[in-house]
Backbone bond lengths (Angstrom), bond angles and torsions (degrees), N, CA, C in turn:
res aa  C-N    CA-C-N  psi(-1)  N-CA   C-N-CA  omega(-1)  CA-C   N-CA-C  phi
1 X - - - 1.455 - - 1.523 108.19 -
2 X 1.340 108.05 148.53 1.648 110.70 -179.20 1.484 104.44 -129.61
3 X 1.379 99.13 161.61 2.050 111.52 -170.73 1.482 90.98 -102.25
4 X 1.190 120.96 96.99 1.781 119.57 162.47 0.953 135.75 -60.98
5 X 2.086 112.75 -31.06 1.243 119.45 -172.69 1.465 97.19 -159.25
6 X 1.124 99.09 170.94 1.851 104.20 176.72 1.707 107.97 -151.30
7 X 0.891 111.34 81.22 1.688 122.16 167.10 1.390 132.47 -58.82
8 X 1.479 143.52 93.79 1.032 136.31 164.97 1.563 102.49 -48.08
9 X 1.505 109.64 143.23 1.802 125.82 152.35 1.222 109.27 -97.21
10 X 1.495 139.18 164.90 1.050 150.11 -157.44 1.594 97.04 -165.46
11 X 1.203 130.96 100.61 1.610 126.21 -178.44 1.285 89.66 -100.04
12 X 1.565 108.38 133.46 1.198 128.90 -162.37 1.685 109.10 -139.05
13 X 1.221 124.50 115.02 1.586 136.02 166.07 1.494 118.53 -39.10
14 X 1.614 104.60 -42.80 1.579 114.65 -179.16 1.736 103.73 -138.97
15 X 1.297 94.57 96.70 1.596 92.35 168.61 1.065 132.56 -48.68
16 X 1.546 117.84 -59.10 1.470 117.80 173.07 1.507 119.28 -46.12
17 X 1.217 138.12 -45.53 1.496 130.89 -166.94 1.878 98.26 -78.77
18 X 1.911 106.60 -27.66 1.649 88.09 -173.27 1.657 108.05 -73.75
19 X 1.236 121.07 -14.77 1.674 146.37 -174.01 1.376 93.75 -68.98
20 X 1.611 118.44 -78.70 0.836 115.37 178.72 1.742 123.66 -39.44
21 X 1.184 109.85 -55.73 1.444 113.28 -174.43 1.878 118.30 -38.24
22 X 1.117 108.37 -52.24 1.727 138.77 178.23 1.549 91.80 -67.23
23 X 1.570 113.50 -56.63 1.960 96.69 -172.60 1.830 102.44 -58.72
24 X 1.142 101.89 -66.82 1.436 118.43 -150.33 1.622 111.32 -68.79
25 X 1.570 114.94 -39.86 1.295 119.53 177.24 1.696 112.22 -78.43
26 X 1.578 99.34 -38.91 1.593 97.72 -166.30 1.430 124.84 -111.99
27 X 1.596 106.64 -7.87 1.494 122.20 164.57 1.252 109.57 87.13
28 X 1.549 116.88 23.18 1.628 114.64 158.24 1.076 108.38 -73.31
29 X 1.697 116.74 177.74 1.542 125.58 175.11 1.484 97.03 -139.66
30 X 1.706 91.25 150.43 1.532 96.73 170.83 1.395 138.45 -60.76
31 X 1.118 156.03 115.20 1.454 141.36 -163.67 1.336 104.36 -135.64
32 X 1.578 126.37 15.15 1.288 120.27 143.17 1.579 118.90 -174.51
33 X 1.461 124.54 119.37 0.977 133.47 -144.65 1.572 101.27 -128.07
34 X 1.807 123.37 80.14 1.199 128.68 162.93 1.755 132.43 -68.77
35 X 1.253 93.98 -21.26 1.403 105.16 174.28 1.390 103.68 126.52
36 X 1.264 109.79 -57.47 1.607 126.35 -162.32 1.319 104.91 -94.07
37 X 1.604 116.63 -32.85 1.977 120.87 165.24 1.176 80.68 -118.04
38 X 1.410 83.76 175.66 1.794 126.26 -176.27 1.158 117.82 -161.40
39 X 1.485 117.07 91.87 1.541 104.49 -176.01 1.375 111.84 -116.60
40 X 1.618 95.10 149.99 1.740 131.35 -156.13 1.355 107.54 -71.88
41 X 1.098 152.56 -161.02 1.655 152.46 98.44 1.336 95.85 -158.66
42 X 2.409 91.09 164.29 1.688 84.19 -177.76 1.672 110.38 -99.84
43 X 1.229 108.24 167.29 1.616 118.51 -144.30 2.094 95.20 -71.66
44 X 1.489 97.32 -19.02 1.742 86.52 173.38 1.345 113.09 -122.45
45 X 1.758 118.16 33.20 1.612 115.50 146.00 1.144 78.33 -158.74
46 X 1.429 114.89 145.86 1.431 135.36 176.18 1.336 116.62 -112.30
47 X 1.381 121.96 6.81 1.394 131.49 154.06 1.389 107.33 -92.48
48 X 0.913 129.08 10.91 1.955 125.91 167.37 1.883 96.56 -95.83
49 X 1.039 107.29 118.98 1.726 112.56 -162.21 1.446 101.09 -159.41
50 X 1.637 82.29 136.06 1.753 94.21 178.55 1.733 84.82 -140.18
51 X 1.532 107.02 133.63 1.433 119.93 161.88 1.704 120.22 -127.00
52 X 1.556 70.70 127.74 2.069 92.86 -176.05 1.265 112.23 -90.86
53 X 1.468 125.41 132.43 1.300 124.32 -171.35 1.678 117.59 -152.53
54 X 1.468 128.92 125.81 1.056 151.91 -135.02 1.939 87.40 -91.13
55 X 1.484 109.73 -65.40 1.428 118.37 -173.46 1.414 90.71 -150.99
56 X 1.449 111.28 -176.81 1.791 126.62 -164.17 1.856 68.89 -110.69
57 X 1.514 97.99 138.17 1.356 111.93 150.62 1.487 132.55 -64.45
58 X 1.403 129.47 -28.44 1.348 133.64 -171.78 1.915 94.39 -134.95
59 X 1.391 131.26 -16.52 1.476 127.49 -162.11 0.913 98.69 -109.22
60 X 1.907 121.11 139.81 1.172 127.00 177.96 1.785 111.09 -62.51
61 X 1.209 134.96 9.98 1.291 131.85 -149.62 1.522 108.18 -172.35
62 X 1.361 120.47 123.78 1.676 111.09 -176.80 1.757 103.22 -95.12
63 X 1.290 110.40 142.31 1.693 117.98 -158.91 1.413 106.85 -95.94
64 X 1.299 116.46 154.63 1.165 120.88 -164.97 1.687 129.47 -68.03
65 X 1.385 91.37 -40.67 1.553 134.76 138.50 1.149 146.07 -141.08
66 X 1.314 126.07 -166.48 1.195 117.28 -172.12 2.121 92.77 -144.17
67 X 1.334 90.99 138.16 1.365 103.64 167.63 1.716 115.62 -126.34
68 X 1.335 117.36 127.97 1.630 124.92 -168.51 1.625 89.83 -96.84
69 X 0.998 109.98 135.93 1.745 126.26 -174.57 1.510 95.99 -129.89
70 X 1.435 108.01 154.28 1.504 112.26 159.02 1.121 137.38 -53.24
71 X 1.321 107.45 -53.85 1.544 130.85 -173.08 1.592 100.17 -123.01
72 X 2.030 127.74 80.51 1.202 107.12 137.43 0.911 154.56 20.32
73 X 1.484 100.81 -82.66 1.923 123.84 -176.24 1.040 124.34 -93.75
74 X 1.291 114.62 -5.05 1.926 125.65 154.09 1.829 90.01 -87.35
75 X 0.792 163.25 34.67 1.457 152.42 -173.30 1.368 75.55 -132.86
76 X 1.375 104.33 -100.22 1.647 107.52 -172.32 1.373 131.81 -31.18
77 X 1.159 109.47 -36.18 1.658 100.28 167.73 1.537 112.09 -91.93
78 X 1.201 133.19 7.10 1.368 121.71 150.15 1.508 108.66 -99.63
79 X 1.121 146.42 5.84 1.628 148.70 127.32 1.314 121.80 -47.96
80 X 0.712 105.68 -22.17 1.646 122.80 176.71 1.370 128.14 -109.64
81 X 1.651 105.11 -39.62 1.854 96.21 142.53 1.450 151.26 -53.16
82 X 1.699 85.99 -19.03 1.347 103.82 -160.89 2.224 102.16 -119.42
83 X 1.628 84.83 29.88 1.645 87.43 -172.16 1.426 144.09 59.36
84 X 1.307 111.26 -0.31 1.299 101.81 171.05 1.448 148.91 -98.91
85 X 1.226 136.04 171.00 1.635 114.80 -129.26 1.348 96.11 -93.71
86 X 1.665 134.15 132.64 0.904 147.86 177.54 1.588 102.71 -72.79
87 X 1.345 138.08 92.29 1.648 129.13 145.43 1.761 137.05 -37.44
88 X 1.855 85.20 -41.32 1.775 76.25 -175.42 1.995 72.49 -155.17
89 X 1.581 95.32 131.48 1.500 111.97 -175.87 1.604 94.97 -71.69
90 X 1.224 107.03 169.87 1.280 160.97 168.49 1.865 93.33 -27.18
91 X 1.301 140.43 95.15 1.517 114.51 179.24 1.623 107.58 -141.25
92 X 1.105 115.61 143.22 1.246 111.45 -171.92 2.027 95.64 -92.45
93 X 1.453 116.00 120.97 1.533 116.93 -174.56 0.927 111.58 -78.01
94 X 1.758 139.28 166.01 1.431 158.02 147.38 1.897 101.60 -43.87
95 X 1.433 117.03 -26.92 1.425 110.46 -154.63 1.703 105.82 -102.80
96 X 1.645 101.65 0.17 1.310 109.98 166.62 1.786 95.33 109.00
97 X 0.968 119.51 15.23 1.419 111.58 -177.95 1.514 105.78 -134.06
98 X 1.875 98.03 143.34 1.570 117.23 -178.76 1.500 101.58 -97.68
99 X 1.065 121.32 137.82 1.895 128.64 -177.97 1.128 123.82 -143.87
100 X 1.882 113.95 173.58 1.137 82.13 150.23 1.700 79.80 -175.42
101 X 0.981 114.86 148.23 1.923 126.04 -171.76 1.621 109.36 -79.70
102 X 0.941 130.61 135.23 1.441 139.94 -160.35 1.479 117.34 -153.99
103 X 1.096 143.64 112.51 1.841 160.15 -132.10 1.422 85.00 -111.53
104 X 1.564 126.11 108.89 1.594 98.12 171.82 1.343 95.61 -102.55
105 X 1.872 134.13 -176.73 1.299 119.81 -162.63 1.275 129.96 -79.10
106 X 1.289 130.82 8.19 1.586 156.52 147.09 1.825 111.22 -43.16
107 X 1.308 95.28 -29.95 2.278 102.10 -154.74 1.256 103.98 101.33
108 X 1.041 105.43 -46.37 1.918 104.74 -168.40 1.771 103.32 -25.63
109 X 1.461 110.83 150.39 1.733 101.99 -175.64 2.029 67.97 -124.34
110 X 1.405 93.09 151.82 1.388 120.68 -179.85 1.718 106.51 -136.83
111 X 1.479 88.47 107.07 1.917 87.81 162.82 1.588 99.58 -89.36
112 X 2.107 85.99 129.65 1.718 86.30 162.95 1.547 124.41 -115.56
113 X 0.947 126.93 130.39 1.401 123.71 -157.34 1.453 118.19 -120.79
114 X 1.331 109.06 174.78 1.834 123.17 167.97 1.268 104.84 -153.20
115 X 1.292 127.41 145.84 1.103 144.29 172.22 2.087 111.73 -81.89
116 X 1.266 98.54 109.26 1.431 81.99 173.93 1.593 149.41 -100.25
């Protein structure tokens, strides 16, 4: 399995002003605008990404970050070999993404993902 990306979350009360803050102060751009996230990147690498998010659309809990892996389902079932507490199972999303929320031993909640 490989780490593709590594996303800070930012749970945010008012999206627009934390959006704003990153566009206008720091010269990211939007590159995806669900309503509930909003994620940032800068305009000459688009893997430099910060996503702001109000609540998890389908997860009881919005994650601290998010890490994009190759293989998902080799992630998750070695999370689960190795005991640790599943937050939000295994789900294939509406937004094109397979996940799944994972407590590592810090608290930190980690969405791990693949693009499908």
């Amino acid at each position: 399995m490989r780490v593709r990306r590594v996303v800070p979350n930012i749970h945010a009360d008012d999206l627009s002003a934390t959006r704003d803050f990153y566009v206008d102060t720091l010269g990211f751009e939007v590159v995806m605008d669900l309503g509930w996230i909003v994620t940032v990147s800068a305009p000459d690498d688009p893997q430099r990404q910060i996503s702001i998010m109000s609540d998890d659309a389908t997860a009881p809990t919005y994650p601290d970050m998010s890490v994009e892996v190759d293989d998902v389902d080799a992630a998750h079932e070695e999370a689960l070999r190795r005991g640790h507490e599943i937050v939000h199972p295994l789900t294939d999303e509406p937004w094109g993404v397979r996940r799944f929320f994972c407590r590592d031993p810090s608290g930190t909640v980690v969405n791990i993902l693949s693009h499908r």
